[in-house]
GUSESE-81932 format. One record per residue (C-alpha): residue number from 1; x, y, z. Coordinates in steps of 0.5 Angstrom, whole numbers, padded with zeros to 4 digits. Each point is the difference from the previous one (the first is absolute). Layout:
BEGIN
[rec NUM,[X,Y,Z]] ...
! end
This chain:
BEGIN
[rec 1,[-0005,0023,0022]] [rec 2,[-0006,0000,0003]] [rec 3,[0001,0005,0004]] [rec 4,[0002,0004,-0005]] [rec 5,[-0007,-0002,-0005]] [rec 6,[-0004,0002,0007]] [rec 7,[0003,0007,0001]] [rec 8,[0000,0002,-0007]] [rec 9,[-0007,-0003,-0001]] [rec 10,[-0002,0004,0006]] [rec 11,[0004,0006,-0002]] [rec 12,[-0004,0001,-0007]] [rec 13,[-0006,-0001,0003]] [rec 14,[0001,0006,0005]] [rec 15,[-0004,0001,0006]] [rec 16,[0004,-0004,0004]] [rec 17,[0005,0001,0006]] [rec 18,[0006,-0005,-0001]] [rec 19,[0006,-0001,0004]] [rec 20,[0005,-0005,-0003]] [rec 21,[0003,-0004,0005]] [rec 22,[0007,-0005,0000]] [rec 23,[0007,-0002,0002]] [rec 24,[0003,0004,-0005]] [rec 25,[0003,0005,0003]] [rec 26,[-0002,0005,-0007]] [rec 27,[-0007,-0001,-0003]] [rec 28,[-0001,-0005,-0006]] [rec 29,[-0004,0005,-0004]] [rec 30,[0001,0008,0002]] [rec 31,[-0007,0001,-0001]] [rec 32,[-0004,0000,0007]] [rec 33,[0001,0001,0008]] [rec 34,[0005,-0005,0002]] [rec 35,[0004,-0003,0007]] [rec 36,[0005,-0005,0001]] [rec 37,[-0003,-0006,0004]] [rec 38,[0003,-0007,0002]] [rec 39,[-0007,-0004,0000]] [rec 40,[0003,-0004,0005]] [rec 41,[0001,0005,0005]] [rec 42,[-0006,0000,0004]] [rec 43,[0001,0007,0002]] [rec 44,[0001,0002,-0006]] [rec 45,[-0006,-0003,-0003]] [rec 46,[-0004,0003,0006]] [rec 47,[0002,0007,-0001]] [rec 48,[0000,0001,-0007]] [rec 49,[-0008,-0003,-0001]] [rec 50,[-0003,0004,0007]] [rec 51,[0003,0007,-0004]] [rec 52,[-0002,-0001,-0007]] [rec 53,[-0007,-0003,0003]] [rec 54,[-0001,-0004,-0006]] [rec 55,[-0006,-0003,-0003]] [rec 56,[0003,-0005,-0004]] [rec 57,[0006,-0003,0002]] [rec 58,[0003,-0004,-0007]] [rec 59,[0006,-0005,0001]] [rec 60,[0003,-0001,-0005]] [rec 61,[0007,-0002,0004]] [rec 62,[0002,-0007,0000]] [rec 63,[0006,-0004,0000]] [rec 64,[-0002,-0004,-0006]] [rec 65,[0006,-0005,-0002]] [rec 66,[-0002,-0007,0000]] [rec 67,[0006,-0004,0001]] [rec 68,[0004,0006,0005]] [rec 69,[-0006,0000,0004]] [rec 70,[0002,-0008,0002]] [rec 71,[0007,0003,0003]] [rec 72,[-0002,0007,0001]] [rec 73,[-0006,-0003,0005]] [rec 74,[0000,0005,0005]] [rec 75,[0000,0006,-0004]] [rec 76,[-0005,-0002,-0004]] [rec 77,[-0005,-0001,0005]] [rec 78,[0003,0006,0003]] [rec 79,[-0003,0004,-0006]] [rec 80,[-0005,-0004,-0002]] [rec 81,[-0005,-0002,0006]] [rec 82,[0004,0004,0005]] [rec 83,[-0001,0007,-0004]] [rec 84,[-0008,-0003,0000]] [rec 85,[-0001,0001,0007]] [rec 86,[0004,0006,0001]] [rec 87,[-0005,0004,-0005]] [rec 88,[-0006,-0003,0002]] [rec 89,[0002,0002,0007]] [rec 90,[0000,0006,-0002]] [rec 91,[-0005,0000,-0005]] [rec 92,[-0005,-0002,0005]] [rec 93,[0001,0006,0005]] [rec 94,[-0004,0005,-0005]] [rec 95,[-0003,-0005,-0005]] [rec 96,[0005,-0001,-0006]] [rec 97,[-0002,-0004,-0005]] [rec 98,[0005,-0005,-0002]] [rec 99,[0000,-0002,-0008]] [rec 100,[0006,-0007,0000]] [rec 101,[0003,-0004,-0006]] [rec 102,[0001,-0007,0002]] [rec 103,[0002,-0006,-0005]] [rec 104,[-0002,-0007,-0004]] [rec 105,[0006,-0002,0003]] [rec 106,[-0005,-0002,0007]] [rec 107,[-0002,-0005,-0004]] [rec 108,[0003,-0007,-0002]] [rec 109,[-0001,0001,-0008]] [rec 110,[-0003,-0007,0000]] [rec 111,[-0007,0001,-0001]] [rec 112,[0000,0008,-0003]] [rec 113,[-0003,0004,-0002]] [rec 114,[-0002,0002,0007]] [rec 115,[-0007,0005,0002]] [rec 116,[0001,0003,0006]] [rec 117,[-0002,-0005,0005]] [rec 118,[0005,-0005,-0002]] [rec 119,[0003,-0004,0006]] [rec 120,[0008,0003,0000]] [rec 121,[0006,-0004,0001]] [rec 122,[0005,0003,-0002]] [rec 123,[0007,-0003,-0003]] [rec 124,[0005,0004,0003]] [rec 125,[0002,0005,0004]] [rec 126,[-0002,0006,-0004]] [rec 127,[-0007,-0002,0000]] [rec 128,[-0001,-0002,0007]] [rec 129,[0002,0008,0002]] [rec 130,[-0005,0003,-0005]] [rec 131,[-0005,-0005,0003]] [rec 132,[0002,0003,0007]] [rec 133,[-0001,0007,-0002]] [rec 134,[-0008,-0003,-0003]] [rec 135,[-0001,-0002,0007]] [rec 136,[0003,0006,0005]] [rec 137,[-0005,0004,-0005]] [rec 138,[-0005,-0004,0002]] [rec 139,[0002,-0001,0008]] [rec 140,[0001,0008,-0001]] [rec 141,[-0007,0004,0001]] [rec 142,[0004,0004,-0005]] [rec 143,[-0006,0001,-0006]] [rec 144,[0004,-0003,-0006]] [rec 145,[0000,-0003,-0007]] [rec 146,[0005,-0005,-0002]] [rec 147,[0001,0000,-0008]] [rec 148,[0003,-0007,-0002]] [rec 149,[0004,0001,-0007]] [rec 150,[0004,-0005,-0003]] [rec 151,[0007,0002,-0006]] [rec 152,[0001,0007,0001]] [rec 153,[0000,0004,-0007]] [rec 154,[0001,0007,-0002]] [rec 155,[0003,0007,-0002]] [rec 156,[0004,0004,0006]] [rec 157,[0005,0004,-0002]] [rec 158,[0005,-0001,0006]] [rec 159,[-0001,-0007,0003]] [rec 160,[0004,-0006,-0003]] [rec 161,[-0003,-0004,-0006]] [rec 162,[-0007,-0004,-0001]] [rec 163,[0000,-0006,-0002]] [rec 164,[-0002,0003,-0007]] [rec 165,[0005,0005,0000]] [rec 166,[0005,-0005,0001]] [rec 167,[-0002,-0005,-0005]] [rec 168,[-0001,0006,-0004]] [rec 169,[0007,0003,0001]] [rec 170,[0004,-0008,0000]] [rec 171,[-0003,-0003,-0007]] [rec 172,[0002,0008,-0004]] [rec 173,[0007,-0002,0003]] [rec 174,[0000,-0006,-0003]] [rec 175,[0000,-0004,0007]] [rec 176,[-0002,-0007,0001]] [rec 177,[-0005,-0001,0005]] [rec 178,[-0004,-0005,0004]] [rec 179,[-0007,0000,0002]] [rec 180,[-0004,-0005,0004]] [rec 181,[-0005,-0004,-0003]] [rec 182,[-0003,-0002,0007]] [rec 183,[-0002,0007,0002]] [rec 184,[-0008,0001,-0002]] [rec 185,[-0003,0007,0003]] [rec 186,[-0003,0005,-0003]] [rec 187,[0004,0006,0000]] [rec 188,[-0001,0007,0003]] [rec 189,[0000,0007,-0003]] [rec 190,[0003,0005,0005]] [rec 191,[-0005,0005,-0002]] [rec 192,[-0006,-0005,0000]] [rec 193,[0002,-0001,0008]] [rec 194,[0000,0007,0001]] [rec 195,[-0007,0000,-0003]] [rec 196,[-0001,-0004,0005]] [rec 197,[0002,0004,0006]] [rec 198,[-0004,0006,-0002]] [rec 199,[-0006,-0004,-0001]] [rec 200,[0001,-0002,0007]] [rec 201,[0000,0007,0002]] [rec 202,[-0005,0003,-0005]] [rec 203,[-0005,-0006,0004]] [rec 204,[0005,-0001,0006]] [rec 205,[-0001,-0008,0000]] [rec 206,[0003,-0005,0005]] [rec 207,[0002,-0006,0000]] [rec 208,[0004,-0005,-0005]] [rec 209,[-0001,0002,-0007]] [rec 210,[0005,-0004,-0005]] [rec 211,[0003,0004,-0007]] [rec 212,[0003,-0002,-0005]] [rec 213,[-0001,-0001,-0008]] [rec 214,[-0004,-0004,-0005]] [rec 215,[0004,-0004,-0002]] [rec 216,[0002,-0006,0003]] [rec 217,[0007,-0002,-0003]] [rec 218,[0007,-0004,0001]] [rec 219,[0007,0005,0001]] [rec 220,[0001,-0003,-0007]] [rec 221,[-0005,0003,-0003]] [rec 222,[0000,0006,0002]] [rec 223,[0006,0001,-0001]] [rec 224,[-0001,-0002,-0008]] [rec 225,[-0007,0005,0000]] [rec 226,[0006,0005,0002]] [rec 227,[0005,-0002,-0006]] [rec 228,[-0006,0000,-0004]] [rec 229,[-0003,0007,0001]] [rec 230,[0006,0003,0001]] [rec 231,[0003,-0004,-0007]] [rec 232,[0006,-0003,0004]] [rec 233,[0004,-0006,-0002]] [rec 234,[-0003,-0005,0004]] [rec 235,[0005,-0006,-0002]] [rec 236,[0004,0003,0005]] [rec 237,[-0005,-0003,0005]] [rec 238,[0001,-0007,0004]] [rec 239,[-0005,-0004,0003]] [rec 240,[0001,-0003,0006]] [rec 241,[-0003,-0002,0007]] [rec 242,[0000,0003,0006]] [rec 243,[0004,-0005,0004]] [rec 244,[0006,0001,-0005]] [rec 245,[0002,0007,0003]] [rec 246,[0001,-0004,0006]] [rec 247,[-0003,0007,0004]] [rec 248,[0001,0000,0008]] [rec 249,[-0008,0001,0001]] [rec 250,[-0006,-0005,-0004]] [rec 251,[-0005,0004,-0003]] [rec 252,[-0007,-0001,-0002]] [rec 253,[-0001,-0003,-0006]] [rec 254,[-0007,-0001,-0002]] [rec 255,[-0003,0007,0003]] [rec 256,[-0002,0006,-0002]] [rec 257,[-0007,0004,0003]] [rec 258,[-0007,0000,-0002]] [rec 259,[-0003,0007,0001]] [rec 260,[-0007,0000,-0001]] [rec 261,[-0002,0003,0007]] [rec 262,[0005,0006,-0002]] [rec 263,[-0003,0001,-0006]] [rec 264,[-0007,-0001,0003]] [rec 265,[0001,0004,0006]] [rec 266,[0005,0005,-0003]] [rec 267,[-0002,0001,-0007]] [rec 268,[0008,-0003,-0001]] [rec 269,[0002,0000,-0007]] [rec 270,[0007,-0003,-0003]] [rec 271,[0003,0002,-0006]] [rec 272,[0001,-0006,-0005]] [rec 273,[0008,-0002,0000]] [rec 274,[0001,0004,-0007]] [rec 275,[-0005,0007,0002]] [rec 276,[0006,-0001,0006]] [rec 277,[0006,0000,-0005]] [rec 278,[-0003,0006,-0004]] [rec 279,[0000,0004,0006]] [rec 280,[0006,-0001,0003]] [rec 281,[0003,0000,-0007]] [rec 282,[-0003,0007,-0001]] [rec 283,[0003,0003,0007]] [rec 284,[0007,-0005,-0001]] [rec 285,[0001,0000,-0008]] [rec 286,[0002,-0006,0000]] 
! end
């Protein structure tokens, strides 16, 4: 999804070179230059950033399954911090800029919301790669900016469904579903993280910036704005506590991101959750 946003983002601002890059052996979105790459693979990595020769390199790729990532470890630290080192390897060699997205996820959920120089102690496997990555950034001599956003929401037309699609899709079906009541973060807007990268570059920033929304709120009570814009039956929702979905990885409860540097140092500006829904309903019909 953030992919799709950034390139389409760049696209309509015209002026720029954009090469899309993934493992799919067919772009996502038909719309800019593309190659195949497994990130994993040092050569490639290697071979595609010194002949593009880019300014920006944004990394959107990660392995985000929380709970597989506790079984899957050694294709998650594979994607996640080995991938890291590769492009700023190469990055280094001519002077790239990386722009990375890390997560709340490196922070135990106890104490949140966290500024960007909290103290990390991430609760599962997960956490500890996308730390790893913040950390080979920074032993890399590679210049870098790290984005730490928390749930992920927005429109793409070809990737699975967001969280508020999902809720969207399953309470206009009729479904019963079950949302945590323990989750506090402040969800973020796929094109208000896209804000961000451009305003990254518009000012090429270094350094840890967190993005997120403005409001600080349960996964419960998200999902209830949800069923309340969008006029759904929201007798169909059932409360319950984290621990009942007997997940594999624990997950940071008490957390979310405070974003006051962002929006001194970026000229960072979220949508409130219902100028989001407006957007995304405009582009879904939903």
């Amino acid at each position: 999804m953030l992919g799709q946003r950034t390139i389409d983002f760049y696209l309509k601002k015209g002026n720029y070179e954009l090469l899309s890059v993934s493992i799919e052996d067919k772009p996502v979105l038909d719309k800019s230059e593309y190659l195949q790459c497994d990130i994993t693979n040092r050569s490639e990595v290697k071979k595609i950033i010194q002949s593009f020769c880019p300014d920006f390199i944004v990394n959107a790729a990660a392995y985000t399954n929380v709970d597989t990532s506790e079984s899957e470890r050694e294709l998650a630290w594979k994607t996640n911090v080995k991938a890291v080192e590769y492009i700023s390897e190469a990055a280094r060699a001519i002077d790239a800029h990386i722009i990375h997205f890390s997560t709340d996820y490196i922070f135990d959920g106890k104490n949140g919301p966290y500024s960007e120089n909290a103290v990390p102690n991430p609760l599962g496997y997960y956490g500890r790669t996308k730390l790893a990555s913040e950390n080979a950034l920074k032993i890399s001599g590679a210049y870098y900016t790290v984005l730490r956003t928390n749930v992920l929401y927005g429109t793409a037309p070809n990737s699975r469904p967001d969280f508020v699609k999902w809720v969207v899709q399953s309470l206009k079906n009729k479904n019963q579903i079950r949302i945590v009541t323990d989750q506090i973060n402040n969800p973020t807007f796929i094109d208000d993280l896209v804000q961000a990268i451009s305003k990254v570059i518009e000012f090429g920033k270094t350094g840890t910036f967190n993005i997120g929304g403005r409001e600080f709120l349960s996964r419960y009570d998200f999902t209830i704005m949800i069923a309340d814009y969008f006029k759904l039956d929201k007798s169909l929702i059932t409360s319950i506590h984290t621990e009942e979905l007997k997940q594999a990885a624990r997950r940071p409860l008490k957390s979310g991101l405070i974003t006051i540097k962002a929006e001194t140092e970026l000229s960072y500006k979220s949508h409130t959750i219902e100028a989001s829904f407006a957007e995304m309903k405009k582009e879904l019909d939903l």
